[in-house]
C-alpha positions in Angstrom: 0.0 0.0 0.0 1.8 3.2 -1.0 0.4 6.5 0.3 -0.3 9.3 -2.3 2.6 12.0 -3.1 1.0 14.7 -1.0 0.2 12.7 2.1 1.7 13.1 5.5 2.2 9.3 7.1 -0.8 9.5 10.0 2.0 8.9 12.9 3.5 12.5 12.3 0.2 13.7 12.1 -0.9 12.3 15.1 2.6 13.0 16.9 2.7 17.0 15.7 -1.0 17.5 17.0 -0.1 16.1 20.7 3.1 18.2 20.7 0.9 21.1 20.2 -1.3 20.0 22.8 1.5 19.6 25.1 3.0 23.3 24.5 -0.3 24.5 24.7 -0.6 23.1 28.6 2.9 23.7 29.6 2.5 27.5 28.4 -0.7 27.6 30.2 0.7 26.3 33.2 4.3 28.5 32.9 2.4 31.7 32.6 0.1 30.8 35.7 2.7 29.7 38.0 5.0 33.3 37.0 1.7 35.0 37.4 0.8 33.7 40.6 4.7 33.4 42.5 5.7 36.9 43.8 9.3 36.8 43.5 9.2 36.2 39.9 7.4 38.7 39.3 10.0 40.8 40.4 12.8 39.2 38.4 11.1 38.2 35.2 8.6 39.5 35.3 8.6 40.6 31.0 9.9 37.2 30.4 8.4 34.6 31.7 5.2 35.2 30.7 6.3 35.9 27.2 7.6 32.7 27.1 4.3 31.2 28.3 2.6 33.2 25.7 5.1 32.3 22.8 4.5 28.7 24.4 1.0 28.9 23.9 1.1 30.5 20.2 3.4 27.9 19.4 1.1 25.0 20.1 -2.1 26.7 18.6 0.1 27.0 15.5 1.4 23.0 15.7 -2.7 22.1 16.4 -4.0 24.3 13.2 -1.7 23.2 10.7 -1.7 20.7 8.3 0.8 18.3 7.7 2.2 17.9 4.6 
């Protein structure tokens, strides 16, 4: 059984949609934790929950898109 030229194999489909899953909760949990612990937000307090953010973008992204 050969799979067409344009078609992704299902495993890196499957595999790319539970990374994105998996950013998607550890930015979610990254930006609640540096929202909710005080001395971070004294440090980091531009950073961290960028990187949460980007985190979160990121696994939106990996969800929505289509393997090709």
């Amino acid at each position: 059984m050969r799979m067409s030229e344009g078609e992704a194999p299902a495993g890196l489909t499957i595999s790319e949609k539970i990374l994105g899953f998996l950013l998607i909760f550890f930015g979610a949990i990254f930006f609640y934790y540096t929202m909710q612990t005080p001395t971070i937000r004294d440090s980091g307090f531009i950073f961290f929950p960028i990187f949460g953010i980007g985190l979160i973008v990121l696994g939106i992204f990996m969800v929505l898109a289509k393997a090709e």
